[in-house]
C-alpha positions in Angstrom: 85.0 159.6 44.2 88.6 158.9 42.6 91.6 160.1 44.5 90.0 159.7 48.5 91.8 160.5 51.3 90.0 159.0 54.6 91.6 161.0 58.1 90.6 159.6 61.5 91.6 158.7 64.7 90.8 155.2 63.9 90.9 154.8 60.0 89.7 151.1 59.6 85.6 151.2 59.2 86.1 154.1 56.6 88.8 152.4 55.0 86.7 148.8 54.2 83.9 150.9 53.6 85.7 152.5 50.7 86.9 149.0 50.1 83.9 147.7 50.1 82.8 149.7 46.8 86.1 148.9 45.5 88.3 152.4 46.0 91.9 153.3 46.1 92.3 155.3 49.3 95.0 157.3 50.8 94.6 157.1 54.8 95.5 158.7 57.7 95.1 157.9 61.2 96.5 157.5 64.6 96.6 154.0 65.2 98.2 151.8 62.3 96.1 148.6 62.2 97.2 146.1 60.5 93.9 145.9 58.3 93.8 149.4 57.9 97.4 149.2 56.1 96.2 146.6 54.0 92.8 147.9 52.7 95.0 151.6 51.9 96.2 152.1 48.8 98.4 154.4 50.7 98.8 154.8 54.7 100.5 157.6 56.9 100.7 157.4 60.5 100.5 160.4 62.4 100.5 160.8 66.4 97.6 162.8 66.7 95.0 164.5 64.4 96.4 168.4 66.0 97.1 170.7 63.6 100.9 170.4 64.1 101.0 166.8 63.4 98.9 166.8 60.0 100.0 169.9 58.4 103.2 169.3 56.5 102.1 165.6 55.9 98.6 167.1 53.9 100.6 169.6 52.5 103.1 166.7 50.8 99.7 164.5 49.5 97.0 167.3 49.1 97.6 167.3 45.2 97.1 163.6 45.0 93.4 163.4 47.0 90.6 165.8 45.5 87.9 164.6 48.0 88.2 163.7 52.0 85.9 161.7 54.4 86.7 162.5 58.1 85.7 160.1 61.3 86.4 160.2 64.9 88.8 162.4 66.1 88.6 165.9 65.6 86.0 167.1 68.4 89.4 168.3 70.3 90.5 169.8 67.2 88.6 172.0 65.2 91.7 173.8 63.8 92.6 170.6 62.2 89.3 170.4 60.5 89.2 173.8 59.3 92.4 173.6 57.9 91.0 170.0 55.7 88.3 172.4 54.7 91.2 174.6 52.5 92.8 171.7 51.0 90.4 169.4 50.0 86.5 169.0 49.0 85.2 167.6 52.2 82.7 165.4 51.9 80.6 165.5 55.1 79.3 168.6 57.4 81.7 171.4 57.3 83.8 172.7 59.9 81.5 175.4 60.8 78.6 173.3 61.6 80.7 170.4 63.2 82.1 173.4 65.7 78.7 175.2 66.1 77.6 171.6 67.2 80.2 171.7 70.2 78.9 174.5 71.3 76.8 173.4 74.3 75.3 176.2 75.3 73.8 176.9 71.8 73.1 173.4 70.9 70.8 173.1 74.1 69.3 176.0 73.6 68.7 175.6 70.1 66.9 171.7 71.7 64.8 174.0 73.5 63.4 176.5 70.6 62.9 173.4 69.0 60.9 171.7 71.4 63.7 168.6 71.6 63.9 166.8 75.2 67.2 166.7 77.0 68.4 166.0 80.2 68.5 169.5 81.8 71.9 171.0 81.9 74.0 173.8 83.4 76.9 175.4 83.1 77.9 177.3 86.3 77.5 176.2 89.8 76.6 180.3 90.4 73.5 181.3 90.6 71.5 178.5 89.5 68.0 178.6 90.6 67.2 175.0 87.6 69.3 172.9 89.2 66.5 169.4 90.7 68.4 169.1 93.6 67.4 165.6 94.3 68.7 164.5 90.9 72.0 163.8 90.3 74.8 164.9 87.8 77.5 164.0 85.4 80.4 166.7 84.1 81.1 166.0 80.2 83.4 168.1 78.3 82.3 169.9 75.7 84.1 168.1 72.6 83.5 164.2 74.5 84.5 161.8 71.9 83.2 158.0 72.8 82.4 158.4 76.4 85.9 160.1 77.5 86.5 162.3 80.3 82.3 161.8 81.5 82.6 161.5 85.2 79.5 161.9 87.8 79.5 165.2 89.6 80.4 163.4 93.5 84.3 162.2 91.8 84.8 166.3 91.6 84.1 169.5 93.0 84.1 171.7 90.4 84.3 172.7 86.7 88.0 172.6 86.3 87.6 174.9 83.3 85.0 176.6 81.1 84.9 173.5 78.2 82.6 171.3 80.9 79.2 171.5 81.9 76.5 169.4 84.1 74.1 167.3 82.7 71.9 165.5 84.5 72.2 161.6 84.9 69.1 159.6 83.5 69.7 156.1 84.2 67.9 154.6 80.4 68.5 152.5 78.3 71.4 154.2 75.8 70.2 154.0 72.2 71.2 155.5 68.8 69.9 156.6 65.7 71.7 156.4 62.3 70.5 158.9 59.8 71.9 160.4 56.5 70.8 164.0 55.0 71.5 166.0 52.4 71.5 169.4 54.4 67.3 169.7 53.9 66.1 166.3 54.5 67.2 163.1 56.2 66.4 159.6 55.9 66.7 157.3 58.9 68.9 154.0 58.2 68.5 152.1 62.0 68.3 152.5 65.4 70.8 150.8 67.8 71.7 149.8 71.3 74.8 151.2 73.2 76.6 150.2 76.0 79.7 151.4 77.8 83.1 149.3 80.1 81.1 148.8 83.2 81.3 151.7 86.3 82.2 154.3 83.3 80.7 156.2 80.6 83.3 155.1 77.5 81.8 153.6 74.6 82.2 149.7 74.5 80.0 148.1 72.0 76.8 148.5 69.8 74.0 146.3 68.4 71.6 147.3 64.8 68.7 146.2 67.3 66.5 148.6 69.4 63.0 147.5 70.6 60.9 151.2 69.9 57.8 151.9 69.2 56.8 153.0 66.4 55.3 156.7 68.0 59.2 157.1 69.3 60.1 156.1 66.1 58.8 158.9 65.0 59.5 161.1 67.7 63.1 160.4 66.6 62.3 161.1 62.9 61.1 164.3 63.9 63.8 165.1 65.4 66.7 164.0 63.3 64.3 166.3 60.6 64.5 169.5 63.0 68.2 169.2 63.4 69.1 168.4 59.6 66.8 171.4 58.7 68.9 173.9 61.5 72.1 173.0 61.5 72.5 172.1 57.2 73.7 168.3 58.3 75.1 166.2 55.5 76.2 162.9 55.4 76.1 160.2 57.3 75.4 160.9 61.2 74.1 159.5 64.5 71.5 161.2 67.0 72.5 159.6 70.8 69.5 159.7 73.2 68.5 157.9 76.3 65.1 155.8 76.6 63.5 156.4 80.4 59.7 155.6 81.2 59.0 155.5 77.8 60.4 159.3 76.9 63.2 159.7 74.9 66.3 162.3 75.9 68.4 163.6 73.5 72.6 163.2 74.3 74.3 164.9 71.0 74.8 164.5 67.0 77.8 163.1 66.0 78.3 165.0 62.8 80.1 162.3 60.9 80.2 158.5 60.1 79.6 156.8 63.5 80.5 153.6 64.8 77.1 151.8 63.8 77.6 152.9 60.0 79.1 149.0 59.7 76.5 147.3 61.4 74.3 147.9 58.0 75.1 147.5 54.5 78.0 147.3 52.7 77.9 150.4 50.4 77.4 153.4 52.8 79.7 155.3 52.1 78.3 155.5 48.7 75.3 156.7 50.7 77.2 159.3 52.4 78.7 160.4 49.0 75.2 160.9 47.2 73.7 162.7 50.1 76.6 164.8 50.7 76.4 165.8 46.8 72.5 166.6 47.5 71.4 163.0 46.0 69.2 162.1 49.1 66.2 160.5 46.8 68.8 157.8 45.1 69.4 156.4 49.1 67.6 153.3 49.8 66.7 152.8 53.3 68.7 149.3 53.6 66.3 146.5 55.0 68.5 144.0 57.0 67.4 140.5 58.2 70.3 139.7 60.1 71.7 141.7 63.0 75.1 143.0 63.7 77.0 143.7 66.7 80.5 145.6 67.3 82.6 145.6 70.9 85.3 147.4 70.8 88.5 144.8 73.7 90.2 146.7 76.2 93.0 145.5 77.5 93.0 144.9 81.1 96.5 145.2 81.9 99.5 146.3 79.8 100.0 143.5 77.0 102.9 142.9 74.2 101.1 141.9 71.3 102.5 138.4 70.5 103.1 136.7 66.7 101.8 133.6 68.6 98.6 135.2 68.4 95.7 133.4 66.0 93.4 136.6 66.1 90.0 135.3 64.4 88.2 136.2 61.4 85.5 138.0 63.1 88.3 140.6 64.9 89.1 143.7 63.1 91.6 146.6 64.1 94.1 144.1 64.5 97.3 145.8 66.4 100.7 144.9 65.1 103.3 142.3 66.4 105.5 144.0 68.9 102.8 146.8 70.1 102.6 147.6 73.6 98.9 148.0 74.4 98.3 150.1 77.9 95.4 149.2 80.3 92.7 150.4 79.0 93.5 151.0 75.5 91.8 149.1 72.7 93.8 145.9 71.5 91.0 144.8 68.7 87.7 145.2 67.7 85.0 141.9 67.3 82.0 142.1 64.7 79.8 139.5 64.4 76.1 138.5 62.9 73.4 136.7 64.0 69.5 136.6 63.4 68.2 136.4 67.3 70.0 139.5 69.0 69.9 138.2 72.1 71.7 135.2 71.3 74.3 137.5 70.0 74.9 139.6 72.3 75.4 136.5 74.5 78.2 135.0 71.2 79.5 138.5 71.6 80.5 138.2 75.1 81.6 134.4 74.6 84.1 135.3 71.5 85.5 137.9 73.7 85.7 135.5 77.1 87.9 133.3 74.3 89.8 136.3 73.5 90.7 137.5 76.6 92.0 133.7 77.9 94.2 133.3 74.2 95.8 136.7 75.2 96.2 135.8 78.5 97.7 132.2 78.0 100.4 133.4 75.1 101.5 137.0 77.4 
């Protein structure tokens, strides 16, 4: 896998995966981390991941990378992927299925030839005789990455355009499966527990730890098989669902490495390598006796980041000296192990209560 290029809008868990197994990478991404520079072998900012702000930089470095990983970032831009696709040997699902897969309408009604639950969904307010009208509604875009732009139908009137839809709210517990496959079969690495900033639907933290029974287990399995099988997936992906009365909803598939890829072991990305090349009977199913969580800090009100900061070992995503982090924005990231996942849930929220009052006392 010599001569790597990792693009993302947030470059750092491919980067020390590829670290992790000891590569020289060339990355991209939107953000600049601090330890995202220092795990590159080379590192290019760009603003966003749109067409017109990756072009002329891939067209200056394509004849130094042979292979490229992609992460987060390009459900708004499809182009951008597509245009990876010419220049490099992608290693992951290809443009065409990660675009077919943002295709709503399709994707839902492929859930239903397949006999997949989902929270029912619509697309126009016109002449729809499925709507439950005691239940109620959320309005997602089409290409949501982490939560973003999900609002419940009562904070709008309408679809403001046609890349939105309805889907009705099921108030569950939000869990995730981690899978890899090698576009015919898929192997099922964890499932996980999701949360979201509280009185919104953006993506906060997640935990390797989800208490299901072994007959949803298998639902899920199922599942993660059907969708491999229809839409070619290869790679490392994730399978979002909600648990309600002991039924499980499917959400989406996010067609690429997801967040809870570094809650397992350390070589995934060689995982995702084999599989992509076809090489799904060489993955071991890692067994873990520890659990990992991952919460992503928000600022919660404009901050300079200060030199006087002593960020601990345990943070990641580390912003540099001088950056001016909106409200709302992501300053760091925390990841941290534990055997008892209660108890570390409750460290989690304690490191990041220490966090918060360091920041606070130094701005």
């Amino acid at each position: 896998m010599e001569k790597l290029l990792i693009i993302s809008q947030s470059a750092q868990m491919l980067a020390q995966a590829a670290y992790n197994i000891d590569l020289k990478i060339t990355v991209i991404d939107c953000f600049a981390d601090r330890d995202t520079q220092g795990l590159a072998f080379k590192y290019y900012q760009v603003k966003s991941l749109a067409l017109q702000d990756i072009q002329s930089l891939i067209n200056i470095i394509k004849d130094q990378c042979k292979f490229c990983i992609y992460g987060s970032g390009f459900e708004a831009y499809p182009e951008s992927l597509a245009f990876l696709e010419t220049q490099f040997q992608l290693l992951g699902n290809s443009s065409t299925v990660f675009k077919t897969l943002q295709n709503k309408p399709l994707f839902f009604q492929r859930l239903q030839q397949l006999n997949i639950s989902f929270p029912s969904v619509f697309f126009t307010l016109k002449n729809n005789t499925h709507r439950d009208k005691t239940a109620n509604y959320l309005i997602k875009p089409f290409n949501s990455l982490g939560g973003l732009e999900i609002v419940k139908e009562n904070t709008r009137h309408n679809l403001h355009n046609t890349r939105h839809y309805y889907q009705e709210y099921i108030a569950g517990e939000s869990l995730s499966v981690l899978f890899v496959a090698n576009g015919n079969q898929a192997v099922i690495i964890g499932f996980n527990r999701q949360w979201t900033i509280a009185k919104s639907f953006l993506f906060s933290g997640i935990i390797n730890h989800a208490e299901l029974a072994i007959i949803h287990q298998q639902t899920l399995y199922n599942w993660v098989s059907k969708l491999t099988l229809s839409y070619k997936l290869q790679g490392l992906c994730s399978l979002d669902f909600i648990f309600y009365k002991n039924k499980c909803y499917i959400l989406e598939i996010n067609p690429r490495p997801p967040a809870s890829m570094q809650l397992y072991e350390k070589d995934l990305l060689k995982t995702h390598y084999l599989a992509c090349l076809g090489q799904l009977e060489k993955v071991i199913t890692p067994q873990y006796k520890i659990y990992t969580a991952y919460q992503i800090i928000y600022a919660l009100k404009t901050i300079k980041i200060s030199s006087q900061i002593k960020w601990p070992k345990y943070c990641c995503n580390l912003p540099q000296i001088n950056a001016i982090i909106d409200k709302g924005q992501p300053i760091c990231s925390i990841i941290i192990n534990g055997t008892n996942p209660q108890s570390l849930l409750e460290d989690l929220q304690h490191k990041q209560h220490l966090l918060f009052t360091q920041i606070n006392e130094i701005i």
